[in-house]
C-alpha positions in Angstrom: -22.1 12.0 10.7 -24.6 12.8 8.3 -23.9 16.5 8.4 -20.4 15.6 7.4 -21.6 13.7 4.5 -23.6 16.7 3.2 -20.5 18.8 3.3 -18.9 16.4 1.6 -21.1 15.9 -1.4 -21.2 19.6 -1.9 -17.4 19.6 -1.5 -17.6 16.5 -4.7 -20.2 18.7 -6.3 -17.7 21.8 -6.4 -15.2 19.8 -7.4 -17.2 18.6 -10.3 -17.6 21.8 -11.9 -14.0 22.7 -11.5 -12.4 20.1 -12.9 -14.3 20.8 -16.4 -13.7 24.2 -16.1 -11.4 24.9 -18.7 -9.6 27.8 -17.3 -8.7 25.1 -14.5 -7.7 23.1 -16.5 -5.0 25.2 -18.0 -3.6 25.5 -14.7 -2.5 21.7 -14.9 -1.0 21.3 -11.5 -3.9 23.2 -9.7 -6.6 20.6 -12.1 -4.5 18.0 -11.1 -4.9 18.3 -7.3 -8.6 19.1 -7.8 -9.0 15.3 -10.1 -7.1 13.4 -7.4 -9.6 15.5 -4.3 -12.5 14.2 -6.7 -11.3 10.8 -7.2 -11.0 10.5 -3.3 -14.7 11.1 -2.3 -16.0 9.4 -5.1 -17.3 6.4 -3.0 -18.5 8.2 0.0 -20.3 10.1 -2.0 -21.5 7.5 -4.2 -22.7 5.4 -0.6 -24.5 8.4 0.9 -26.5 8.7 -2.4 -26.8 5.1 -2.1 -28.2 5.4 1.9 -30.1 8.5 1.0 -32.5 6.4 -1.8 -32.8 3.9 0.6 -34.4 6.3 2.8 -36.6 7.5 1.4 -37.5 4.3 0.0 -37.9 2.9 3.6 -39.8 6.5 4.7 -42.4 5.8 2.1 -42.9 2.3 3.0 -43.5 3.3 6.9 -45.8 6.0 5.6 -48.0 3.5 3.8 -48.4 1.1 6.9 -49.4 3.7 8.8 -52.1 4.8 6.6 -52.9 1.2 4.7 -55.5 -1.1 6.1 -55.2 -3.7 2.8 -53.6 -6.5 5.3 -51.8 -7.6 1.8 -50.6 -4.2 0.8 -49.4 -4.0 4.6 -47.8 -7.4 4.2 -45.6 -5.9 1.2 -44.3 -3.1 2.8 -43.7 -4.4 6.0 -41.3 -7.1 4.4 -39.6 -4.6 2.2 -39.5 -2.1 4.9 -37.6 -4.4 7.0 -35.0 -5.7 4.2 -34.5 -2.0 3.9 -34.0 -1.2 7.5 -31.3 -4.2 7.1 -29.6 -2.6 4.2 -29.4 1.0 6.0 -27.4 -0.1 9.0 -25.0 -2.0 7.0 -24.4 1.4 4.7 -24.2 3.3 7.6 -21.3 1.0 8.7 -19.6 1.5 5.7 -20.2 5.3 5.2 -18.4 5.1 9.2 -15.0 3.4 7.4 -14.9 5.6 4.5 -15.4 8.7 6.9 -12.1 7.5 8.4 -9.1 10.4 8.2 -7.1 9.3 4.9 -3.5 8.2 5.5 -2.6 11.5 2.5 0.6 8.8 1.1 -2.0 6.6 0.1 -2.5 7.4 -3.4 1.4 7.6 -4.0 3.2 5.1 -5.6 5.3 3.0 -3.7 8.9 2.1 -3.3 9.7 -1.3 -2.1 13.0 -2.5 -0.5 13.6 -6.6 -0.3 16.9 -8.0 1.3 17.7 -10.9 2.8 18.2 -11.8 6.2 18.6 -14.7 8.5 19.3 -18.2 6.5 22.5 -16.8 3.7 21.5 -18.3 0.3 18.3 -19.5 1.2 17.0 -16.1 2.5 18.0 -14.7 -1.0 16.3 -17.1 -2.8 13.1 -16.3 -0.1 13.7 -12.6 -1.0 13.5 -13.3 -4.7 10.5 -15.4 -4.3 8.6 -12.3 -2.2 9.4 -10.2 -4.9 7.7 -12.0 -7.4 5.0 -12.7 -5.5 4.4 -8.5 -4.7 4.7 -8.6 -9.0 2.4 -10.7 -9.2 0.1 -9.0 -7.4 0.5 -5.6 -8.8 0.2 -7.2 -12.4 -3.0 -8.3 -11.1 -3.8 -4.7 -9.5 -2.6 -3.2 -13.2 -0.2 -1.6 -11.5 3.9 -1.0 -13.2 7.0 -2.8 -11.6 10.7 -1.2 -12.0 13.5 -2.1 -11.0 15.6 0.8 -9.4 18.6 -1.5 -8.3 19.5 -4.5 -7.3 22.1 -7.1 -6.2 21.7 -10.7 -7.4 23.5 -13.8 -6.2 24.5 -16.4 -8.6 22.2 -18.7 -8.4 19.2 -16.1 -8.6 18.9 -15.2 -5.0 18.2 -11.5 -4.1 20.8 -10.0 -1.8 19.1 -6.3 -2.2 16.7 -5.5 -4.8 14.6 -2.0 -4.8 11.7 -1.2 -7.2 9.5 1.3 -7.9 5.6 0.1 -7.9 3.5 2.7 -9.5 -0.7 3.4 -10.0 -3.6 3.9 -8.4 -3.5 3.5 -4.5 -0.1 1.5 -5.1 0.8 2.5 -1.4 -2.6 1.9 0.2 -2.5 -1.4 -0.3 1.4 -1.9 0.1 2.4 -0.1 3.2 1.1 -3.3 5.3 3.9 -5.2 3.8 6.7 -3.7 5.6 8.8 -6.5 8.2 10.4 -9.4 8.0 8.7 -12.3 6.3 9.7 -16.2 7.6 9.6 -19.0 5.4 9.9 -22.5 6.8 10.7 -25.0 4.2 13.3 -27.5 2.5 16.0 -25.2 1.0 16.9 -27.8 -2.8 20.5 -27.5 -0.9 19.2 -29.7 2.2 20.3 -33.5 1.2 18.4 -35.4 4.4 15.1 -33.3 4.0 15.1 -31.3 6.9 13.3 -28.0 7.5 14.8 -24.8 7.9 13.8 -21.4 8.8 15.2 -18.1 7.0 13.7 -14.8 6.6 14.1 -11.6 4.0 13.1 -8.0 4.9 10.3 -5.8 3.3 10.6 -2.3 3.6 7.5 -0.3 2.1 7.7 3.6 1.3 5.8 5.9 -0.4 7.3 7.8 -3.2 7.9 11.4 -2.6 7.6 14.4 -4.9 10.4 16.9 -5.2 8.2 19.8 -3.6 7.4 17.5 -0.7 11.6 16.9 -0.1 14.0 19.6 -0.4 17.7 19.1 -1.6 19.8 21.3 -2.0 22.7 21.0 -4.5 25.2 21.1 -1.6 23.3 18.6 0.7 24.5 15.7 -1.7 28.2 14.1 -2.4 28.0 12.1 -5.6 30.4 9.2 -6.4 30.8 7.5 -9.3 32.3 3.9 -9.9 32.5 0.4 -12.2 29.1 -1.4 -11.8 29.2 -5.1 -10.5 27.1 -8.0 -11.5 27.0 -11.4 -13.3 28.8 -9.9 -16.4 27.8 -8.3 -19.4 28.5 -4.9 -21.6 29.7 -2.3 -19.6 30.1 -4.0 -15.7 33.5 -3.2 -14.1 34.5 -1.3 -18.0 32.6 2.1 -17.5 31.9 4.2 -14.4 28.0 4.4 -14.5 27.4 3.5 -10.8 26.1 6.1 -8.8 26.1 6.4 -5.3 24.6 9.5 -3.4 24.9 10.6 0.0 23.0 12.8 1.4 25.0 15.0 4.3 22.6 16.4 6.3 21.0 12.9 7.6 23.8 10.5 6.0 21.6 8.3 4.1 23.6 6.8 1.4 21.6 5.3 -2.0 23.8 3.3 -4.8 21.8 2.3 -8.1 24.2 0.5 -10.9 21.1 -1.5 -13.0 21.3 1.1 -15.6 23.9 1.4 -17.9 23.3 5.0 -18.2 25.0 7.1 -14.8 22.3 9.8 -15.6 20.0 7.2 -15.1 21.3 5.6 -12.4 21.3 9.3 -10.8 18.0 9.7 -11.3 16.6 6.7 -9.7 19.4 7.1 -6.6 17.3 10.2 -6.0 14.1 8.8 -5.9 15.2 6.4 -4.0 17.2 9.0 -1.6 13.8 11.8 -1.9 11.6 8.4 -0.7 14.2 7.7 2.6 14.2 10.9 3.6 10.3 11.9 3.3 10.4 8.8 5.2 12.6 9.7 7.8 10.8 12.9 8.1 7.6 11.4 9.0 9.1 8.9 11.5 10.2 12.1 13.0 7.3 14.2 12.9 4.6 11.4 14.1 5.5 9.2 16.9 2.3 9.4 18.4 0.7 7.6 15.0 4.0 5.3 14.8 3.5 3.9 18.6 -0.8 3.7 17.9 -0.3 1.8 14.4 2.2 -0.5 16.3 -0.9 -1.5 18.2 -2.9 -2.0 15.0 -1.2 -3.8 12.4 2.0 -3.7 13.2 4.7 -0.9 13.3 5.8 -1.2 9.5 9.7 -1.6 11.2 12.1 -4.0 9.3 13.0 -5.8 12.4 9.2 -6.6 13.4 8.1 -10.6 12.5 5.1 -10.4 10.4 4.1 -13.4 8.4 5.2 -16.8 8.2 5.6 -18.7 5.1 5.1 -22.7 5.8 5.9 -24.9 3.2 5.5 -28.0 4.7 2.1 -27.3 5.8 0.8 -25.1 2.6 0.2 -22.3 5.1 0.6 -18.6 5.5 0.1 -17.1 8.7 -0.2 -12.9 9.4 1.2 -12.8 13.2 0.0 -9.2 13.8 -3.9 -10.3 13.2 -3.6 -13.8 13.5 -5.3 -14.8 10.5 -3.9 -18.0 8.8 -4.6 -19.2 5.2 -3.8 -22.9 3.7 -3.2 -21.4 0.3 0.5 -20.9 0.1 0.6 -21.8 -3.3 -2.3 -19.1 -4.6 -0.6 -16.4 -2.4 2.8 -16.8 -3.9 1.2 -16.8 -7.1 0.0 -12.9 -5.8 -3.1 -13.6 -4.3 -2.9 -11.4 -1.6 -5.8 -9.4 -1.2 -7.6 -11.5 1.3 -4.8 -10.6 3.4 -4.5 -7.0 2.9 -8.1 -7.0 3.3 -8.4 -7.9 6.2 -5.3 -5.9 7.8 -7.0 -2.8 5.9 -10.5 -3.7 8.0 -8.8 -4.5 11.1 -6.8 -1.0 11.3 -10.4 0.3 10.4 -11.9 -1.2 13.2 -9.3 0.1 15.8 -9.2 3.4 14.2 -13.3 3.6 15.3 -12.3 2.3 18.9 -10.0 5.3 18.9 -12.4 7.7 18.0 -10.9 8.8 14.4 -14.2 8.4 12.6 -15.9 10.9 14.9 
């Protein structure tokens, strides 16, 4: 392990010089690539310094008791040697996790897909309720929420809405989110106070780049046609809908939000680029697909992953069984506690496996 972490730090140390090098940096998409490499094994790095100070702290200290005879002097460094010995073998933990291979979407941005399911109005009211709380949370992360397109019910209820959540390590943290999400509660339509259970879908994705999908001008039919929506300028008067469909895999995208059609073509692609790089990867890693199923969870739309009970203030993660009775904080975007402890959990079982070897 340690060998690796030498290679590393001269790897960051390379990488250092580079990306001040200004004749790199006139080459904007080659600096680029080099930043982001840097930015990745800034921590690793930075906590195999960390152990390496330690080290030789805790070396010096064993030196001195074995050539001290001071019984106070010995007293010193035998309590300091041993809050150090401490200290090592929880950095060597860590330096074990952030040796773990590095899922390569996870510093993308993210594309996130809500809809409702089970329950009619109330699971679009649920599905408006996720999305706010996901907002929430990347407000808190700093992180920039847009719209790409969306289909509202009249009394503020989210039928389909898709956004576009972008910034640093936006998909890292998101791509546990993916299933359906239960909420148990009183819908405000229930007049004898029962409960009832409904359930909206989360669909996680990372953004793609244009180099990473290819699509030809040919591989796309374009249609055009009158937006639809709670009124306003321009709905059902101009044709600046878009809907694309891709031919070779038959993935259709609509976007009408904009009033713009060139805009609303632009964010149907993103949308369509995101699918398909999606759809690739499905393709290319079932191995990964049927391991992560057995870690947390296999990111499908159809698997149950977290229950949402009002009546009892709680919030429950079915794939690691962990249950919080903060409802209230979490909706409010609190989520990292959560995603947390998913992150540490597909860690763990990533070790089991073998991938930090």
């Amino acid at each position: 392990m340690f060998e690796k972490l030498a290679q590393l730090e001269k790897k960051y140390e390379e990488l250092s010089l580079r990306i001040s090098d200004p004749d790199v940096i006139s080459r904007q998409a080659e600096w680029k690539k080099d930043v982001m490499a840097h930015s990745e094994l800034e921590d690793v790095v930075a906590g195999y310094r960390r152990y390496q100070k330690l080290k030789e702290e805790y070396d010096g200290d064993m030196e001195l008791l074995e050539s001290e005879d001071d019984p106070e002097m010995r007293a010193l460094a035998e309590e300091e040697a041993a809050g150090l010995k401490e200290e090592l073998a929880e950095l060597e933990e860590t330096l074990k996790f952030l040796l773990l291979p590095k899922d390569p979407n996870d510093a993308k941005n993210a594309i996130m897909e809500f809809r409702a399911a089970i329950g009619g109005e109330e699971a679009a009211l649920f599905a408006n309720d996720l999305f706010k709380m996901y907002s929430r949370y990347a407000e808190k992360q700093g992180w920039k929420v847009e719209v790409m397109n969306s289909n509202i019910t009249d009394i503020g209820g989210i039928k389909e809405l898709i956004c576009l959540v972008s910034g640093k390590n936006a998909y890292a943290r998101l791509k546990y989110e993916s299933g359906v999400h239960r909420v148990q509660r009183v819908p405000d339509t229930e007049t004898q106070g029962r409960v009832h259970t409904s359930a909206a879908t989360v669909a996680v994705m990372p953004e793609a780049e244009e180099v990473e999908v290819e699509i030809g001008p040919n591989d796309v039919k374009t249609d055009v046609f009158c937006a639809s929506g709670p009124g306003g300028q321009c709905v059902n008067t101009t044709q600046s809908a878009v809907r694309l469909t891709h031919l070779p895999t038959g993935i259709v995208v609509s976007c009408q939000d904009e009033k713009s059609q060139l805009r609303n073509k632009e964010k149907a692609m993103k949308i369509l680029r995101a699918r398909i790089y999606e759809a690739m990867q499905r393709e290319q890693q079932g191995d990964i697909s049927s391991m992560r199923k057995n870690m947390v969870g296999s990111g499908e739309r159809s698997e149950r992953i977290r229950t949402f009970n009002f009546p009892q203030g709680r919030v429950t993660d079915h794939r690691i069984g962990l249950t919080l009775h903060r409802l209230d904080s979490i909706l409010e975007g609190d989520l990292d506690e959560i995603i947390d402890a998913l992150i540490r959990d597909e860690q763990v079982k990533l070790l089991k496996e073998g991938g930090g070897a």
